[in-house]
PASEBA-1860 file (N, C-alpha, C; in nm, 3 decimals):
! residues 252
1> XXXXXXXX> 8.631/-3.802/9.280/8.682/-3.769/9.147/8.835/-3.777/9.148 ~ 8.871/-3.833/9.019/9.041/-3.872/9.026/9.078/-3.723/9.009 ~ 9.226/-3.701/9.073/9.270/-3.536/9.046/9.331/-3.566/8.899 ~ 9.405/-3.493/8.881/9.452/-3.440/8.766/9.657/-3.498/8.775 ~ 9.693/-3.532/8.886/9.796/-3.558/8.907/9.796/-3.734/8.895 ~ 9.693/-3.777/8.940/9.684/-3.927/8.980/9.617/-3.952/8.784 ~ 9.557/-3.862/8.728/9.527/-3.937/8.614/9.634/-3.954/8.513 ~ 9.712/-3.832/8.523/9.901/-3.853/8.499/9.969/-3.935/8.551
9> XXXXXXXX> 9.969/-3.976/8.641/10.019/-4.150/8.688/9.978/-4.233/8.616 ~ 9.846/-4.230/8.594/9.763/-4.382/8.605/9.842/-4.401/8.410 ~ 9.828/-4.278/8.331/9.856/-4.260/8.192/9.996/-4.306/8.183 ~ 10.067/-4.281/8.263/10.232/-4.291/8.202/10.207/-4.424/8.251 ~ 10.190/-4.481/8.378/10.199/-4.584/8.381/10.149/-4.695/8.315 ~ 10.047/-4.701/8.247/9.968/-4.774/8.101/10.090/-4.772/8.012 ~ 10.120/-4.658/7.960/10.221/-4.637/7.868/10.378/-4.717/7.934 ~ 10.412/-4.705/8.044/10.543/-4.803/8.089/10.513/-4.918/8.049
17> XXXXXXXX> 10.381/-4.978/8.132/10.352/-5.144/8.162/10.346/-5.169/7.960 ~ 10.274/-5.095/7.890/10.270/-5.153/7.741/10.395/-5.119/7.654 ~ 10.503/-5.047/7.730/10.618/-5.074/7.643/10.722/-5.152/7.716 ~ 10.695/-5.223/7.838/10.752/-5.309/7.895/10.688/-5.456/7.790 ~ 10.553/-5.435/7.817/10.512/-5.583/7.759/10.560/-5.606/7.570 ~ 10.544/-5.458/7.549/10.596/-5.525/7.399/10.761/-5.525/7.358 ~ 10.816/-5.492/7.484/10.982/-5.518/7.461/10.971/-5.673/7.502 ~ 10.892/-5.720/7.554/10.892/-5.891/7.619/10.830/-5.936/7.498
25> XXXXXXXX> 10.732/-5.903/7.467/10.659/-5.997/7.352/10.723/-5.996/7.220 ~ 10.823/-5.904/7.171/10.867/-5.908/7.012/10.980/-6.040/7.021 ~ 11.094/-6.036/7.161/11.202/-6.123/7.134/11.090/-6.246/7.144 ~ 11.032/-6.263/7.252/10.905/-6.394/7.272/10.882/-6.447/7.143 ~ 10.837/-6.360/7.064/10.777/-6.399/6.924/10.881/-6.422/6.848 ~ 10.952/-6.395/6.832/11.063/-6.367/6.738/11.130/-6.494/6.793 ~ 11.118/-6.573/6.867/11.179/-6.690/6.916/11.142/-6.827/6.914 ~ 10.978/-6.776/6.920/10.927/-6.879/6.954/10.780/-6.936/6.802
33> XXXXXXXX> 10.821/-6.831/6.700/10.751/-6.801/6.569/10.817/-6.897/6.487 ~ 10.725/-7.002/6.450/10.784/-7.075/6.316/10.708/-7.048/6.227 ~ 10.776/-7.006/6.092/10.705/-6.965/5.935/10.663/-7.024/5.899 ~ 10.552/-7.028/5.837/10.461/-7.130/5.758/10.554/-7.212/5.688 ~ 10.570/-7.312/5.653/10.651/-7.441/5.554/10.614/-7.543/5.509 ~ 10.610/-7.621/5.404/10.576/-7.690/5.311/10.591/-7.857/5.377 ~ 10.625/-7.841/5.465/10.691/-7.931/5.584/10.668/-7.957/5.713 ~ 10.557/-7.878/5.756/10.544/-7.921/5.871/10.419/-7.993/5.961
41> XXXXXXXX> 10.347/-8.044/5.810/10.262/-8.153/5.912/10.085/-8.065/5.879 ~ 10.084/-7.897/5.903/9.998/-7.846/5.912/9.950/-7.745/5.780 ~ 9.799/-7.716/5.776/9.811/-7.663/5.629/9.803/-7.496/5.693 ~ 9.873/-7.413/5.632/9.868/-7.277/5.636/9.942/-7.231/5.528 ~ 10.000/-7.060/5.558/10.046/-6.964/5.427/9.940/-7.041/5.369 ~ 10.002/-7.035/5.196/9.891/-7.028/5.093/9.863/-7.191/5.082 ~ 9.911/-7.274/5.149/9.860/-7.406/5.108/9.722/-7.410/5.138 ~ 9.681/-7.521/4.981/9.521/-7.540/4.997/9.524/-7.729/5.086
49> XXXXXXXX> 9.590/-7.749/5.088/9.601/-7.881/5.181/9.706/-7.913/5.250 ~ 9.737/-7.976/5.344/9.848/-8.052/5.431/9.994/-8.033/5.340 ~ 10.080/-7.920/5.385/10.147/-7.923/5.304/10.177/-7.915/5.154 ~ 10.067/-7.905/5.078/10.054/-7.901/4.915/9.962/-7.791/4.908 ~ 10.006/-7.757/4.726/9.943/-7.666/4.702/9.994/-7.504/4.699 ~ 9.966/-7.417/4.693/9.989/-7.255/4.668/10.142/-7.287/4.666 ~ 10.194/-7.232/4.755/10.353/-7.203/4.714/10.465/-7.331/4.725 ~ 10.404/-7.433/4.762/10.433/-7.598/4.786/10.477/-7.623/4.684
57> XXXXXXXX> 10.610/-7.704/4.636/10.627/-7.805/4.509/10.511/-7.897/4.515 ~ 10.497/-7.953/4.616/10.446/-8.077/4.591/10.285/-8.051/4.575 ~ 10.181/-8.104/4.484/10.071/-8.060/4.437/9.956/-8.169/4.558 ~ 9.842/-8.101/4.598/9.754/-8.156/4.618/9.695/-8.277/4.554 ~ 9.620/-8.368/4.607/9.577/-8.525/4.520/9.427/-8.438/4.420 ~ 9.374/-8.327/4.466/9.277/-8.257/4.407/9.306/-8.212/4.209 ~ 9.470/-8.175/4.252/9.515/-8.092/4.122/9.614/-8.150/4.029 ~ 9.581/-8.267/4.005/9.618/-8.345/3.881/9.497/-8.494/3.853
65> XXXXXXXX> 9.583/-8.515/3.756/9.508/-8.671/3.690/9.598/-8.794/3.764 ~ 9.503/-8.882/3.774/9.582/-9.002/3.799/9.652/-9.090/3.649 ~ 9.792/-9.098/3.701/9.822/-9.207/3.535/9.715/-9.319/3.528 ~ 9.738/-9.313/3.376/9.640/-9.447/3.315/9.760/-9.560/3.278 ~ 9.720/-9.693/3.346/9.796/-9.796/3.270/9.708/-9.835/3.158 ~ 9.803/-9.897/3.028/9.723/-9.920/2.908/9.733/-10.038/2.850 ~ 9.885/-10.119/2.904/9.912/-10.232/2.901/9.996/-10.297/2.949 ~ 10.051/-10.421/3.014/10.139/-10.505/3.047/10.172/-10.640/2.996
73> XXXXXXXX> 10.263/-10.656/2.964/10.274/-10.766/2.883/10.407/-10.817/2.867 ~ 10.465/-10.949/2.826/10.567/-11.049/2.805/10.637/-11.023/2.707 ~ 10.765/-11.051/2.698/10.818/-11.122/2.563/10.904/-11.178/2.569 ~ 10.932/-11.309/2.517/11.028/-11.433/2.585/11.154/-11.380/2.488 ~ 11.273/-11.372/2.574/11.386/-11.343/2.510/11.501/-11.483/2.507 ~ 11.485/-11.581/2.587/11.564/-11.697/2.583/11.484/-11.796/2.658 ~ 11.566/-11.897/2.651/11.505/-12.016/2.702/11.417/-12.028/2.873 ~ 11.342/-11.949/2.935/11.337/-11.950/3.080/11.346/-11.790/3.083
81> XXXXXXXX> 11.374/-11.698/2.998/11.424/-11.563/3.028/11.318/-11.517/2.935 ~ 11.206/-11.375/3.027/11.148/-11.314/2.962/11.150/-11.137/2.982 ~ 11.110/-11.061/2.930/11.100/-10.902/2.956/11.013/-10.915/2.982 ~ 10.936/-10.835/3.075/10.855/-10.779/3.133/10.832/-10.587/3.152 ~ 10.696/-10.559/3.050/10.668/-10.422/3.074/10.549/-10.395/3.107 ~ 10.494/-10.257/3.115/10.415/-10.189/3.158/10.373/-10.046/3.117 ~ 10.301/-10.001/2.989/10.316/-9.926/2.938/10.196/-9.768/3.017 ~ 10.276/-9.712/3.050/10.177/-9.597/3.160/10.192/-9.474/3.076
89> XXXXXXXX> 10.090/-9.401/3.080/10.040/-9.271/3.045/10.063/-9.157/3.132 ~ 10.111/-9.063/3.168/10.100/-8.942/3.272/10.032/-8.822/3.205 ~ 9.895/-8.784/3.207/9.836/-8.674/3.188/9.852/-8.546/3.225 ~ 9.954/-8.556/3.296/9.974/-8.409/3.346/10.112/-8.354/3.244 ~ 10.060/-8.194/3.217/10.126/-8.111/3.169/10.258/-8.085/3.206 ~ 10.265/-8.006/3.342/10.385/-8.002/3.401/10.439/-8.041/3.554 ~ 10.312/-8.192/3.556/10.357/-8.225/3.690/10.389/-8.413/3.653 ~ 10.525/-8.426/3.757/10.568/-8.541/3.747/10.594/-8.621/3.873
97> XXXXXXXX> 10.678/-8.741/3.902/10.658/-8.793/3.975/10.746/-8.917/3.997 ~ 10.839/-8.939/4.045/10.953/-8.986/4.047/10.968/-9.110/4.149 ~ 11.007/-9.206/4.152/11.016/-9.332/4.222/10.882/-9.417/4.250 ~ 10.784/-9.402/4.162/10.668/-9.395/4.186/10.684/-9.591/4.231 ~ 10.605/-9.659/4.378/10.634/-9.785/4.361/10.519/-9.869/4.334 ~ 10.574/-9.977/4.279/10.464/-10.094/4.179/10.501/-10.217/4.248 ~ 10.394/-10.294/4.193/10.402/-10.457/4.202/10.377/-10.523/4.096 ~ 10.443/-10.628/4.020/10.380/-10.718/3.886/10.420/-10.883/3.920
105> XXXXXXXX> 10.292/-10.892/3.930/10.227/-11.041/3.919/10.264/-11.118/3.767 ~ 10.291/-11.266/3.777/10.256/-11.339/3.666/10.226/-11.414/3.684 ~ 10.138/-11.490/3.558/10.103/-11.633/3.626/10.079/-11.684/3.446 ~ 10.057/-11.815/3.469/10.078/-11.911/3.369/9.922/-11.928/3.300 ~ 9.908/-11.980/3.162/9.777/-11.995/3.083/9.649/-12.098/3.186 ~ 9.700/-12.076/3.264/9.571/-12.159/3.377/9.573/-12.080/3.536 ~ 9.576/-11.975/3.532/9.586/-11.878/3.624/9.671/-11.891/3.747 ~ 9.747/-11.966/3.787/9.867/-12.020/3.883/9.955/-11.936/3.882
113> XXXXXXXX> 10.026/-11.885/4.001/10.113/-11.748/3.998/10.252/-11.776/3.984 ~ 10.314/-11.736/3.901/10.438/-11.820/3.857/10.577/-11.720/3.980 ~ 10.541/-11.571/3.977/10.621/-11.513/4.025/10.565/-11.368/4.086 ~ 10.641/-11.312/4.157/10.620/-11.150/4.194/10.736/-11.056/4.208 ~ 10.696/-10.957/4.195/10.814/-10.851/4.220/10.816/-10.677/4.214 ~ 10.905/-10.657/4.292/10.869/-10.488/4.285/10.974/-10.411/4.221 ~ 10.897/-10.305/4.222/10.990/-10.186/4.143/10.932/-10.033/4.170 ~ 10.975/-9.977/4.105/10.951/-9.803/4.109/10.991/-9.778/3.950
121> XXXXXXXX> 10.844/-9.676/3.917/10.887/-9.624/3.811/10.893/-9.449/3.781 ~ 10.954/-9.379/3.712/10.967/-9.233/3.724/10.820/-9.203/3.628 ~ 10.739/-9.096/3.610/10.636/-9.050/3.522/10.694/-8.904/3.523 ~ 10.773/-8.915/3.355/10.758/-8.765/3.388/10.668/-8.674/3.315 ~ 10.620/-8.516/3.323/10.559/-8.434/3.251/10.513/-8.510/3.150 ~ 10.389/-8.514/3.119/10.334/-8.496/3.024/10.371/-8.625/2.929 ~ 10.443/-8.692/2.978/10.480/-8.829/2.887/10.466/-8.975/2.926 ~ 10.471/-9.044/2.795/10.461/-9.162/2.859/10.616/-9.256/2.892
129> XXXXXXXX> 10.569/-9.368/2.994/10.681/-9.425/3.051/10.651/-9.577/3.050 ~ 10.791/-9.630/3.031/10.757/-9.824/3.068/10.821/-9.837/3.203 ~ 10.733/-9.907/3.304/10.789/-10.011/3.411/10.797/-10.119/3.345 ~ 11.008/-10.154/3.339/11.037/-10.279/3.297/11.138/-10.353/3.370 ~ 11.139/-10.455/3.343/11.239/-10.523/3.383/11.307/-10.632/3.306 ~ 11.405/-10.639/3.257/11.451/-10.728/3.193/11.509/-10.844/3.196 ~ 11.499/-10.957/3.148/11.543/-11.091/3.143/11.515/-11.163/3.277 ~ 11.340/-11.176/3.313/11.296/-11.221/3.452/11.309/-11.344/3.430
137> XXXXXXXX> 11.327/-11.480/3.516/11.367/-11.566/3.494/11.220/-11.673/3.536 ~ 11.209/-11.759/3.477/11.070/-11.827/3.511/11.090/-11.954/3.473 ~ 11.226/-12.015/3.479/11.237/-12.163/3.475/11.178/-12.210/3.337 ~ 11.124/-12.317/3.351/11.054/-12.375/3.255/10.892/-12.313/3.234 ~ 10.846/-12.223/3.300/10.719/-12.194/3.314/10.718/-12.103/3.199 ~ 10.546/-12.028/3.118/10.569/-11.963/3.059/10.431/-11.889/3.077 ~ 10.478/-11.735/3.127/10.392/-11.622/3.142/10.286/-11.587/3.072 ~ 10.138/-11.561/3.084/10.059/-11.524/2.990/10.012/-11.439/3.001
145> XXXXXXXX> 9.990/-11.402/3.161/9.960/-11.330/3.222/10.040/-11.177/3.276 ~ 10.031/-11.087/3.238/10.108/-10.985/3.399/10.040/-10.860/3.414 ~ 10.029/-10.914/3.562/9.898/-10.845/3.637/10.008/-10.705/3.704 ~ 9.976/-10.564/3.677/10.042/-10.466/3.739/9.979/-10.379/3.784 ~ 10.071/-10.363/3.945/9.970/-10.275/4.049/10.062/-10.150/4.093 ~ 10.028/-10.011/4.151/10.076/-9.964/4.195/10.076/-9.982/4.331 ~ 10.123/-9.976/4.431/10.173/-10.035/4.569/10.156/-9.895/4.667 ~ 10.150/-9.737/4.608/10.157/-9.641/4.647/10.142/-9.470/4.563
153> XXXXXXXX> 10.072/-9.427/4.632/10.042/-9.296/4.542/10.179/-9.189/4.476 ~ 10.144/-9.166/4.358/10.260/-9.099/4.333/10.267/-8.952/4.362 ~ 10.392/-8.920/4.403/10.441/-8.774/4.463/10.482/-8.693/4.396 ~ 10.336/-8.623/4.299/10.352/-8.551/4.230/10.408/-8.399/4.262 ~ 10.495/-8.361/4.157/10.530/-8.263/4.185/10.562/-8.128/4.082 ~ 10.566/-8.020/4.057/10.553/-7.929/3.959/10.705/-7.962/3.916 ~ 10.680/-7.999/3.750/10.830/-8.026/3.706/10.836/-7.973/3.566 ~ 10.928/-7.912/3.495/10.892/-7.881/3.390/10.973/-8.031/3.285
161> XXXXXXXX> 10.941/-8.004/3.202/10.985/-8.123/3.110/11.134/-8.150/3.065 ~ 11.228/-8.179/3.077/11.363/-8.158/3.040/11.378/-8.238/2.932 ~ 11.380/-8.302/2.872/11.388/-8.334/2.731/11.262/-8.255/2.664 ~ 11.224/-8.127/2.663/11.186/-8.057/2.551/11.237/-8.064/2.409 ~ 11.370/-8.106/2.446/11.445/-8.008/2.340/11.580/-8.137/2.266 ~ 11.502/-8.218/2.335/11.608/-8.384/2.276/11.496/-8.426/2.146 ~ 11.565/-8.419/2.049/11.498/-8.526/1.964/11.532/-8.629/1.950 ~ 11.461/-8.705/1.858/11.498/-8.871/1.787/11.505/-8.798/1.625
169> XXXXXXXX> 11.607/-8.823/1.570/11.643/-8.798/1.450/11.682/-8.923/1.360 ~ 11.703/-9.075/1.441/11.660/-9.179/1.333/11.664/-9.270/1.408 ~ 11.655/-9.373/1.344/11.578/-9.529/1.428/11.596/-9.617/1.329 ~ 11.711/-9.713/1.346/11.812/-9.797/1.247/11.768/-9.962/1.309 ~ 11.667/-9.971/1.262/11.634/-10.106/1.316/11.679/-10.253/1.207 ~ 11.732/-10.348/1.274/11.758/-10.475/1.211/11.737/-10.587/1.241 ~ 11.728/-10.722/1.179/11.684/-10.815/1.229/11.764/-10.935/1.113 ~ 11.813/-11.067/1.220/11.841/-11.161/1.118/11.734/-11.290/1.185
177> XXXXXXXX> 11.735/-11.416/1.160/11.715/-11.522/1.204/11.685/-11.531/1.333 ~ 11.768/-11.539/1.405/11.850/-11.540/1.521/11.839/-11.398/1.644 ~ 11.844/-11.296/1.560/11.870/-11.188/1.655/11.769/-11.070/1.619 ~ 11.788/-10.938/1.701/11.703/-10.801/1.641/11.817/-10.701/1.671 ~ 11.834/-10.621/1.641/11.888/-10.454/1.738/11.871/-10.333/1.667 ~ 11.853/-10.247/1.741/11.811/-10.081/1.692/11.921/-10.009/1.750 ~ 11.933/-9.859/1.675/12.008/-9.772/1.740/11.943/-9.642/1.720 ~ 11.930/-9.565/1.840/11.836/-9.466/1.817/11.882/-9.315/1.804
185> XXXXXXXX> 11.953/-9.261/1.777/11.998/-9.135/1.754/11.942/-9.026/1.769 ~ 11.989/-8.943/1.868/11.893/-8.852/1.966/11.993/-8.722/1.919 ~ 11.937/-8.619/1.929/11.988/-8.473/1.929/11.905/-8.380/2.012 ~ 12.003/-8.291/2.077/12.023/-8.214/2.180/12.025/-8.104/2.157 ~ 11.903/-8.034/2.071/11.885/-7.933/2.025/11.891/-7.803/2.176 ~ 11.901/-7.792/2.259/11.924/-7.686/2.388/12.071/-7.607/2.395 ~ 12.049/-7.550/2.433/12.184/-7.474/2.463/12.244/-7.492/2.603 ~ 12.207/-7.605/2.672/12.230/-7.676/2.782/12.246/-7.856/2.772
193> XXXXXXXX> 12.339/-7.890/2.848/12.352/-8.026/2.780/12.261/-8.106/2.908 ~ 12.251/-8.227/2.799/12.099/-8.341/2.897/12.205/-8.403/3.018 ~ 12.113/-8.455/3.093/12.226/-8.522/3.173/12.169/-8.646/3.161 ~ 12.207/-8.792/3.242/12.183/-8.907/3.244/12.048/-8.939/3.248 ~ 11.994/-9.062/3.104/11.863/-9.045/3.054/11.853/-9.201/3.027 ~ 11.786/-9.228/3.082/11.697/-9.381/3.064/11.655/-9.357/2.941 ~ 11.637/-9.451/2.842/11.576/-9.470/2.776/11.518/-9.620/2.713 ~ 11.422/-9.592/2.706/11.325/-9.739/2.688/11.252/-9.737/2.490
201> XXXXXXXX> 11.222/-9.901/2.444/11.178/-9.880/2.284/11.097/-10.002/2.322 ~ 10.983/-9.961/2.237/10.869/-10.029/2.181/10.877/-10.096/2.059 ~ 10.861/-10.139/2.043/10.854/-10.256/1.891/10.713/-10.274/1.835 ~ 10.668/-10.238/1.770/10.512/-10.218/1.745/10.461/-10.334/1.585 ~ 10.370/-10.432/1.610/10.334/-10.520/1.474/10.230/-10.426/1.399 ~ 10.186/-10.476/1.277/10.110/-10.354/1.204/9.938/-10.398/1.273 ~ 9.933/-10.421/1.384/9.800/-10.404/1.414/9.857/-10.313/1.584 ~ 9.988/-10.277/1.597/10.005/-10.178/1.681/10.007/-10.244/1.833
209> XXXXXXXX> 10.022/-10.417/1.813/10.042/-10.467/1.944/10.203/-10.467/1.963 ~ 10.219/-10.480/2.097/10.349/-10.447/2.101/10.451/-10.604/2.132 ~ 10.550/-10.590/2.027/10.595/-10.726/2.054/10.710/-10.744/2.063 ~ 10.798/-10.615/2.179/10.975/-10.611/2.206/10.947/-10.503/2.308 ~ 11.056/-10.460/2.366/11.002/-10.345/2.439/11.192/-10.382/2.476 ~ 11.257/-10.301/2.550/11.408/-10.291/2.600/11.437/-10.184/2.664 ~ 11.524/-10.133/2.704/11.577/-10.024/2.801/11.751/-10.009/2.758 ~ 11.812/-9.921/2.788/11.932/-9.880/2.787/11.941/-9.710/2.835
217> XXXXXXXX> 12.097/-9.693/2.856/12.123/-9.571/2.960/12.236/-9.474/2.887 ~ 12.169/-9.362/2.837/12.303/-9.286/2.809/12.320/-9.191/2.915 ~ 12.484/-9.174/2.930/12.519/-9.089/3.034/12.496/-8.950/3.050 ~ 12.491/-8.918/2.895/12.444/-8.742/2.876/12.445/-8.729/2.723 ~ 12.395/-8.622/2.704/12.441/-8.526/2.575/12.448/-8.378/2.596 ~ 12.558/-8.347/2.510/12.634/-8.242/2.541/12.510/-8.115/2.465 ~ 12.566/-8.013/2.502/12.451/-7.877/2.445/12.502/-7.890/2.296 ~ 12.372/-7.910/2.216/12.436/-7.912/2.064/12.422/-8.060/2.000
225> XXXXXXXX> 12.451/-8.157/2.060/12.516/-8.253/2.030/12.453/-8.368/2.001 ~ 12.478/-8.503/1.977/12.395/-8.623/1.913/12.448/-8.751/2.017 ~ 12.369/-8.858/2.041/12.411/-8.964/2.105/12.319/-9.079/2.045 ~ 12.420/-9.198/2.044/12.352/-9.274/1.997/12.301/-9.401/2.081 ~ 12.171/-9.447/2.094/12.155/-9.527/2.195/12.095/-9.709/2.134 ~ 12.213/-9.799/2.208/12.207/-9.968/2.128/12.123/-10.009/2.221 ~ 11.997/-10.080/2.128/11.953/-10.188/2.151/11.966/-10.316/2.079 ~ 11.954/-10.420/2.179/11.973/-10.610/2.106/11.875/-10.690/2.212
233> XXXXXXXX> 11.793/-10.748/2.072/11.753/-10.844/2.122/11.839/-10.999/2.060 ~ 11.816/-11.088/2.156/11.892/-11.249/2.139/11.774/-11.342/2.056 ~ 11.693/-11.246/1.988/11.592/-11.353/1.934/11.529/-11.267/1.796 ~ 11.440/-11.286/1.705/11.417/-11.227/1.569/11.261/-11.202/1.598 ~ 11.210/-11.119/1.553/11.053/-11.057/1.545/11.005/-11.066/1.477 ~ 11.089/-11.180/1.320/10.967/-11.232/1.242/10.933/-11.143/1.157 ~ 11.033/-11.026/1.099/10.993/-10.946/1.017/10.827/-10.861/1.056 ~ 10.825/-10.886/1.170/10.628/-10.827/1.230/10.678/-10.646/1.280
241> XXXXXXXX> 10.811/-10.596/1.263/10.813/-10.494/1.345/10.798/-10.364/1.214 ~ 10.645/-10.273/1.254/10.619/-10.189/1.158/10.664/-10.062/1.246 ~ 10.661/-9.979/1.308/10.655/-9.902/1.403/10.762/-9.900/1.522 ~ 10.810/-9.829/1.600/10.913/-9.801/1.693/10.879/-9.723/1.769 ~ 10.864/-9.691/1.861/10.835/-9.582/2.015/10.940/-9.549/2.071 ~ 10.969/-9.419/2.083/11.117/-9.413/2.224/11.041/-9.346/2.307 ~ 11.069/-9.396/2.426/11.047/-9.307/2.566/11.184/-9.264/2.662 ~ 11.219/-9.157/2.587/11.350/-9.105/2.711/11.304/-9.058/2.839
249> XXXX> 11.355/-9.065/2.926/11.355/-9.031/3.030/11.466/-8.998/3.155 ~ 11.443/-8.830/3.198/11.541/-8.772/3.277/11.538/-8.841/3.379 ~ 11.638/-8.850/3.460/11.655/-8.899/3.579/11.708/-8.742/3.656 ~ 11.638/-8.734/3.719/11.604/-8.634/3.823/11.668/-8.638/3.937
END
């Protein structure tokens, strides 16, 4: 039978060896402990996948819509020189998605591929966007075709909408013979001013096909304030333009 002196040893000494080991194990841990992060390859904390999800900007492929493309299409602006767009949908409320990258094919009224090329387009919140490019050059050939792909998934991410609060307050469209141009007049109803904003226009005939499409860049608008944004085309639409679309877009 253990005495009564040796079971007082055996006790303090339990008690030394476990406050020896947890003076070793807190700096240990405390050193060698990396915090869960949105970044590192593995899913933990509240993420419901690899990095995405619960406290993550960036959203799981589970918890949004994929954009819908709805159309792509031509419009010859000079001799050999055409625009090229791509009119995309983003279904999501408050998630967006920025540099998103593409590919667009063309090819001629007998299926022969005249050209290719890439790009990236932004989708933000809840709106729609054009992948364009302007004045593509195609020689003597003439496009009938344009085939558009995305090249890579987009990196959606929780964004709230920043032009909430920009309107379009008029749309001054003209046309002679020869030429077209609009000017679109935006207001900045926020108490914060916009910063640098792509903006892209649709040209719509009265059966709602689209037959212009352009781009231009204002640098900002101030909190309060109005900007006005020029478009020109080098060619006439034939009196066919019933309708107008703006798609602004923040650059992030």
């Amino acid at each position: 039978m253990i005495s009564w002196s040796k079971r007082r040893k055996f006790f303090y000494g339990t008690i030394l060896i476990a406050a020896i080991v947890f003076l070793i194990a807190i700096p240990v841990w405390k050193i060698t402990y990396t915090p869960p992060s949105c970044f590192d390859g593995i899913q933990n904390g509240t993420e419901t996948g690899i990095d995405c999800g619960g406290s993550c900007q960036k959203l799981c492929p589970s918890a949004f819509f994929s954009p819908v493309v709805d159309w792509s299409r031509s419009e010859q602006v000079a001799n050999g020189l055409y625009n090229i767009a791509t009119y995309i949908e983003n279904p999501n409320v408050d998630v967006g998605a920025t540099g998103v990258p593409f590919k667009v094919q063309l090819y001629d009224n007998i299926g022969v591929p005249i050209l290719e090329y890439t790009g990236t387009v932004d989708l933000p919140p809840h709106r729609n966007a054009l992948a364009f490019k302007g004045a593509v050059r195609v020689d003597n050939r003439k496009p009938t075709k344009v085939l558009f792909q995305f090249t890579g998934e987009p990196n959606w991410r929780k964004q709230s909408d920043k032009l909430a609060k920009l309107f379009v307050t008029d749309k001054r469209y003209e046309e002679d013979e020869n030429s077209s141009s609009l000017i679109v007049t935006f207001e900045n109803r926020d108490v914060l001013p916009v910063g640098k904003i792509d903006v892209y226009v649709v040209l719509y005939d009265k059966d709602s096909n689209a037959i212009g499409f352009s781009r231009t860049v204002l640098d900002g608008i101030g909190a309060g304030g109005t900007a006005k944004a020029p478009f020109t085309w080098p060619v006439s639409h034939d009196d066919k333009v019933v309708s107008i679309e703006v798609l602004p877009v923040a650059k992030y």
